[in-house]
N, C-alpha and C positions, 0 to 999 in steps of 0.2 A: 297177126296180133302185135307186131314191132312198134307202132304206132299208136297204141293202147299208154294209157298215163294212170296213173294212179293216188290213190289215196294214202297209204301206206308212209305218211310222210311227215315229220318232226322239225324242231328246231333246235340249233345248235349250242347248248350251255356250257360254259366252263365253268362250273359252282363245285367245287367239293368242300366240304365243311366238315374236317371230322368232328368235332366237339357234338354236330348235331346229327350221326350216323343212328346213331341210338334212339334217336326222337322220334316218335310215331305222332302223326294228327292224327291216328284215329282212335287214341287213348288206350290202345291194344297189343302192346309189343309180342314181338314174337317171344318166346323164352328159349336158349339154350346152352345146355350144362357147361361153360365155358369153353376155351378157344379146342380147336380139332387137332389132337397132335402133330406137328411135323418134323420130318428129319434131314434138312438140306442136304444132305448126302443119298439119300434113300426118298424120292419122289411118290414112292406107291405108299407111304405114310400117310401122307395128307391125303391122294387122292381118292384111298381105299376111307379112310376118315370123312371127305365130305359129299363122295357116293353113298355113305351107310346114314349121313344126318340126310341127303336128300332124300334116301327110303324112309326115313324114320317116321316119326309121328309126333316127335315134337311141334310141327310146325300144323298149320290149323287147316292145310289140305296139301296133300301128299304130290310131290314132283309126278312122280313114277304114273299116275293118273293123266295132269296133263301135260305129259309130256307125249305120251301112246296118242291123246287126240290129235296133239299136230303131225307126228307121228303119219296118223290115221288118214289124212289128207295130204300131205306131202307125198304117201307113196302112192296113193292114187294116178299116177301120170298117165297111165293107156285104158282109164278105167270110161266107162261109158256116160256119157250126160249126167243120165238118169242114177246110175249107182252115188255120183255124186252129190248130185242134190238131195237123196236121202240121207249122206251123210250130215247134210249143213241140217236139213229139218230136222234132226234128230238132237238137235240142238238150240232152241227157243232163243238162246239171248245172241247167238251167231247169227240167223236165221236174220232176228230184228236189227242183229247191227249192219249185215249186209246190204240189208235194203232199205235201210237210210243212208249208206254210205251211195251206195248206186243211184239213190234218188237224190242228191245233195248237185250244188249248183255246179258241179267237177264234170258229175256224169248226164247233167240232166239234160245235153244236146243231143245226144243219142236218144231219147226217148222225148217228147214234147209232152204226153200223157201220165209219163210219172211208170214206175215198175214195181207190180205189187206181187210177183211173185218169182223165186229160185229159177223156176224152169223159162219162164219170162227174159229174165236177166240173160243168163245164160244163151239165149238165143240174139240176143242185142247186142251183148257185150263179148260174147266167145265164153267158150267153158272154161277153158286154160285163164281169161283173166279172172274171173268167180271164184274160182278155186283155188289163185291164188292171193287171191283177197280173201278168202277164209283163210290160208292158212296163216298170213299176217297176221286178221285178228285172233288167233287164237294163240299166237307167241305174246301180241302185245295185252291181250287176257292174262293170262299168266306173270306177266312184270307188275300187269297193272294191280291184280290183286294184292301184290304185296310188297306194293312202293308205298307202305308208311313211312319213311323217312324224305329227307329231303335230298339227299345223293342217290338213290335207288330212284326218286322219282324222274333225276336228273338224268340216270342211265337210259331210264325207259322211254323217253322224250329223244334222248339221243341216237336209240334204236328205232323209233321210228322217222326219225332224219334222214339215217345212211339209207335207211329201206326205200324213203322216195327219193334220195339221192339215183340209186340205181335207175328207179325206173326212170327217171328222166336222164339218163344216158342213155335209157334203151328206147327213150321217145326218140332221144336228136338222133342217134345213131343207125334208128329203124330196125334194130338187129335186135331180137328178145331172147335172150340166153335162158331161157327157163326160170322156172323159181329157185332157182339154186341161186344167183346173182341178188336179188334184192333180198330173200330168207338167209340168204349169208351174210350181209352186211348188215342184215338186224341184228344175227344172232354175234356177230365179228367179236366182242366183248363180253361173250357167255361166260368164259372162267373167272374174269376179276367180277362180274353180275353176280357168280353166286357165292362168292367169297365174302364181297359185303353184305349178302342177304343171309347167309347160313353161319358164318363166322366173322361176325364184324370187329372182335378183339385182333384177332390177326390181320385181316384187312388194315388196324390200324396200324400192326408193325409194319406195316409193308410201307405204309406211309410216313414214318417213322424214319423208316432206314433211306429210305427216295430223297428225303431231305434231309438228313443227316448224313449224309454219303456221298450227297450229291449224284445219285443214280439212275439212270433210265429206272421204269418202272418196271419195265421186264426184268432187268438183272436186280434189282430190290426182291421182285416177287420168287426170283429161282434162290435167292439167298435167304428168304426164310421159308417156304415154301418145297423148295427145293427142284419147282419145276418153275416153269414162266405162266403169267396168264391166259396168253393163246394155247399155251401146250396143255391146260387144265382144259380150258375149254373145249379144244378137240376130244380129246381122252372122254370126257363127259358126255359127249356125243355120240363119239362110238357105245359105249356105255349103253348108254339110250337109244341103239339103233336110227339116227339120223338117217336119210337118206347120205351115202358115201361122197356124190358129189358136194352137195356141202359140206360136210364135214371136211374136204378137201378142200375146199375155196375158203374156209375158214385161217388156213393156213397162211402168216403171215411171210413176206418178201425181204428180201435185203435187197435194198438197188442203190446206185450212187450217179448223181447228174451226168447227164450226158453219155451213161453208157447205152450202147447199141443192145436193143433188145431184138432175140429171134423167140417166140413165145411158141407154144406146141396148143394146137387148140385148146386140149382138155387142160390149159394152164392159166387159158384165159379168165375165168372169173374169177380165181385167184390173185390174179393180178389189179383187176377190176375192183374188188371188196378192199385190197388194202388202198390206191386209190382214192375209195371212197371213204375208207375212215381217214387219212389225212387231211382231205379236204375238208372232213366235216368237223376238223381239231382247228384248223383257224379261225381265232377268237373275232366275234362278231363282226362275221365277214360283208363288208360291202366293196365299192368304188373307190376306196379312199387308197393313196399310195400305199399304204401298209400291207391291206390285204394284197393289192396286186402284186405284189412283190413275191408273198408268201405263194399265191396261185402260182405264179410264175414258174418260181423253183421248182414249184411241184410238177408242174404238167411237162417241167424238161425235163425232172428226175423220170418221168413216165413215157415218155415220147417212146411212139411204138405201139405203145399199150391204147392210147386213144389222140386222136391228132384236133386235139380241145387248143384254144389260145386262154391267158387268166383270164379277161372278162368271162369268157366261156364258162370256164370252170366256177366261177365265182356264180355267175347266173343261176348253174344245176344248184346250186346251194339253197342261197337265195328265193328260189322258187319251191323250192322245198318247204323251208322254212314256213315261206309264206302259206303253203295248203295245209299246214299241220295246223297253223293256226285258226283259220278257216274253218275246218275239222273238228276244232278241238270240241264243243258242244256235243256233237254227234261219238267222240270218241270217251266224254263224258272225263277227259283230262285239260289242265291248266295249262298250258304251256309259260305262263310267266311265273317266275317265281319270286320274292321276297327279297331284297339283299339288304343290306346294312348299309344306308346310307350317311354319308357325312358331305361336311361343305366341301370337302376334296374330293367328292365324286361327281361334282358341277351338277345335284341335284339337289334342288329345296324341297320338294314334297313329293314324294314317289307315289304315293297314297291318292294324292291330285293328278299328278300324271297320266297315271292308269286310268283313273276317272275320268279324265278329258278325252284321251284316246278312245274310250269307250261311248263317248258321248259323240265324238266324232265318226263312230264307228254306226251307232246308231243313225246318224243326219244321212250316213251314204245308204242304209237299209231305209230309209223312209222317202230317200227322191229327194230332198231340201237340194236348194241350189248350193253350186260351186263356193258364192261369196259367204254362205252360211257353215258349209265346211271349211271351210278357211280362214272362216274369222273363229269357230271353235279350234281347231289346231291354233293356232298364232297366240289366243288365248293362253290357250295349256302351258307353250311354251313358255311367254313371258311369267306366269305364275309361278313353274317347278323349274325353272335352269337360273344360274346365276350371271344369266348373260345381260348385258348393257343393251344393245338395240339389235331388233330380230326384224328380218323384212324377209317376204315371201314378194318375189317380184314374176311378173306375167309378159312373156315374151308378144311383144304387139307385130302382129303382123307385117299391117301396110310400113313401117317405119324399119321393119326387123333390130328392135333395139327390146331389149331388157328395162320394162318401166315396175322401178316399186308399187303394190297395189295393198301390200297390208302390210301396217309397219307397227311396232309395238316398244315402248320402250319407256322406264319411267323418266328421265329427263331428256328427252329427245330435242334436239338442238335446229333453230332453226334454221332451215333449205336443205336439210339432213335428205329427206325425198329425193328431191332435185338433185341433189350431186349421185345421189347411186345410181340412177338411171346410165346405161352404154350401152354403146355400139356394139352386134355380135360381130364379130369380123378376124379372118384368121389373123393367127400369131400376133394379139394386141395386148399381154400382160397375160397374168394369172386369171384372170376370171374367163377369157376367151380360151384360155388354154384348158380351162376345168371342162369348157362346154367342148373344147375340138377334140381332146381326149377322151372324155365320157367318164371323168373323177373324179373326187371329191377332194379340196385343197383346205388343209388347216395351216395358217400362219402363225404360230405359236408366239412369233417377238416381229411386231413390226419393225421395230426402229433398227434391227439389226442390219449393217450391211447390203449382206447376202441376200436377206428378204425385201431389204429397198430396191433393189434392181430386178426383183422381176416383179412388183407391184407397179400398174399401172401408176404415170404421173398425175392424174385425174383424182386417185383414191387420194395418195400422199399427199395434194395440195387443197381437196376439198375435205378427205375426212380423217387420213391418220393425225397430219397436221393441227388440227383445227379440234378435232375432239379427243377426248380419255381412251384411245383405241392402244389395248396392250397387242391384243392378237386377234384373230377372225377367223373364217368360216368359210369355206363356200360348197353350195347342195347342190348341182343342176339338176333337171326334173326330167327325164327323157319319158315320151308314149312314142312305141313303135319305133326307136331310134331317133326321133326330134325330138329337138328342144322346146319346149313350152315353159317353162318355170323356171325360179332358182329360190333356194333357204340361203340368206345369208346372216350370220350371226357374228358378236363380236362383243368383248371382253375386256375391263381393265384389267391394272395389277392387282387388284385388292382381291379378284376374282382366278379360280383358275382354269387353264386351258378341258377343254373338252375330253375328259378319259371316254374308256373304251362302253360303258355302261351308258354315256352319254351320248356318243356316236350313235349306238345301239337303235335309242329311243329316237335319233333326229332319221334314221333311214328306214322306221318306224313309222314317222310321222310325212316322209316321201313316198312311201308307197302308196297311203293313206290317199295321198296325192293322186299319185299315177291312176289310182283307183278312179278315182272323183273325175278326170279328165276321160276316164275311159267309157265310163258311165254313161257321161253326157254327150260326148261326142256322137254314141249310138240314138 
């Protein structure tokens, strides 16, 4: 079953917004009698304090419940087929979401017929993956019920991230460490999870003191607290009879670059889950130098532990990412959320945005041609960013040169086409080096120096020269490791460079891509 992929899969937000912790969309807050006593000195204060609100009855259905269901299927591991599947039937909404999850476009090469029942699945898929795709959904049941706020919805998105973070380490790796690997990397953030769900006054000192102290969050949270987040979480575990292997892999790591790891097997998914929640902490991860850099550190800080390269590591992301949203209908959550935009966030209408993306989204479910998706993208784009001129260019074959094919811009200059067109060929500027590399390049100041010598002379005499170009852009399009495509964009100074919510939305709008190539080509 190493070679089994899963659903279990999220994407990656850095949104915390205390002011809106408190805010429920579904006009129903939870209510409770203010914060949980704690005594930084004495830990069994709080913990004994936020065990007795999670038995309570304040809250409008009791942990201690579903905690025993996932409970109830986690310890299942030598249990028979059949014992199993009466566990899942005996549950209507588990039951329905497993087999649309198993019938969704993920799992539906296994079957051509479609899978309309437990015992069904289970014989196609393996028992062991069934089962532990019920016990995913019934952790991500449990956040989902009661992600009224907009950080708790954020958490449980990011818990189903690391969960298909895992499994696709244990796709490339072929090795399937049990559900203890992916159910630990869901649950890896249980104790800060239920601190802002059960005590969100406190939650807020914690963040309070993080940035007024300038403090890891861990040493924030044992200083009011009195214990750290992962140490609540384990404890709360045990608590609840987890199975012991997770609650063991739960347990966070100190490592420092470059040291020599000897790891003892049973320490292995340990190492694994922390890993996977660093990877899933760098902020909107793509191809761009930034994230590879962050991958980079990482996977030498871990060398040992998995013998990934940053593209690598960035990819298990990435793919992640992308099946949660895929997913998202079937798992009946948003994965995009809201943020506050301003003209410093290089986006004019985020409202249009998502609109267009969706409308794009729609031409690639309906079969409409390549040129029809791509003249919706390119649309979207010129509408909601505050870029100057946007070209999506189509690598031509018989010539192997990069020719503009849709170009968008309000005062587009004319032969503006005609000069962006080049030659692919190694080591010839920055744009050959975005495609020999396989990253993404932003020029923030062209006129700088440093950035005139590695811009080809072809750009600088046909278009930084000659038009309003503060800074630029470049996307290459890879299917299957070739090049087919490139997004190139570009900005005066009146305009500003590309932040990270912008980036976000352009490798967004490449996948869209990759999609649309992938498509057709079959």
């Amino acid at each position: 079953m190493g070679d089994r992929d899963s659903s279990h899969t999220g994407i990656d937000l850095d949104v915390i917004c205390i002011e809106e912790l408190l805010d429920r969309d579904d006009g129903a807050p939870e209510k409770f009698q203010g914060s949980i006593r704690s005594d930084p000195k004495d830990y069994r204060v709080y913990l004994n304090g936020i065990i007795k609100r999670m038995q309570g009855r304040e809250a409008f259905l009791t942990f201690s419940q579903q905690i025993n269901n996932v409970n109830q299927i986690l310890n299942m591991n030598y249990s028979s087929a059949g014992d199993i599947a009466r566990v899942i039937l005996n549950d209507l909404s588990l039951t329905a979401q497993v087999l649309k999850l198993v019938n969704s476009s993920f799992y539906r090469h296994f079957s051509n017929k479609g899978i309309s029942t437990i015992s069904e699945a289970m014989i196609i898929l393996g028992t062991d993956e069934i089962r532990e795709l019920a016990a995913g959904l019934k952790v991500f049941e449990m956040m989902k019920s009661r992600a009224g706020s907009r950080l708790l919805k954020d958490k449980m998105l990011r818990s189903l991230h690391r969960s298909g973070v895992a499994r696709e380490i244990e796709r490339e790796t072929g090795v399937r460490s049990s559900d203890a690997f992916p159910i630990s990397a869901m649950l890896y953030e249980l104790g800060e999870y239920m601190v802002a769900l059960l005590d969100p006054d406190t939650y807020i000192k914690v963040e309070v003191a993080l940035e007024e102290g300038r403090l890891s969050k861990e040493t924030a949270a044992k200083m009011v607290l009195g214990l750290s987040y992962f140490e609540l979480g384990q404890m709360i575990a045990l608590k609840f009879n987890f199975p012991r292997k997770i609650v063991q892999a739960m347990q966070p790591v100190t490592l420092t670059a470059g040291q020599t790891l000897k790891i003892a097997p049973k320490e292995e998914v340990r190492y694994l889950c922390a890993f996977v929640y660093e990877l899933c902490n760098i902020p909107a991860p793509g191809n761009d130098a930034a994230s590879l850099d962050a991958a980079g550190k990482l996977v030498d800080k871990y060398r040992g532990v998995l013998d990934f390269d940053a593209g690598q590591a960035l990819a298990l992301t990435c793919t992640a990412m992308d099946r949660v949203t895929r997913h998202a209908k079937i798992l009946g959550v948003d994965p995009i959320f809201a943020t506050p935009v301003t003209k410093a966030s290089g986006i004019k209408n985020k409202e249009k945005l998502d609109i267009g993306i969706n409308s794009a989204e729609e031409a690639l479910d309906e079969g409409l041609s390549i040129h029809e998706i791509f003249t919706r993208l390119i649309d979207t784009m010129a509408q909601c960013f505050y870029f100057n001129q946007i070209i999506i260019s189509i690598r031509k074959k018989e010539t192997n040169t990069m020719e503009p094919r849709f170009i968008r811009g309000e005062k587009r200059p004319d032969g503006f086409s005609r000069a962006m067109g080049f030659k692919i060929e190694p080591a010839s500027g920055i744009f050959n080096n975005a495609i020999e590399r396989k990253i993404d390049i932003i020029v923030k100041d062209a006129k700088k120096e440093f950035s005139r010598r590695q811009i080809p002379s072809w750009y600088m005499e046909k278009i930084a020269c000659t038009f309003p170009v503060m800074g630029f852009g470049i996307f290459p399009v890879f299917v299957d490791g070739k090049i087919v495509a490139m997004i190139y964009v570009d900005w005066d100074n009146k305009a500003p460079a590309p932040d990270r919510d912008t980036l976000a939305y352009i490798q967004r709008f490449r996948k869209l891509m990759i999609k649309a190539f992938t498509l057709h080509s079959k």
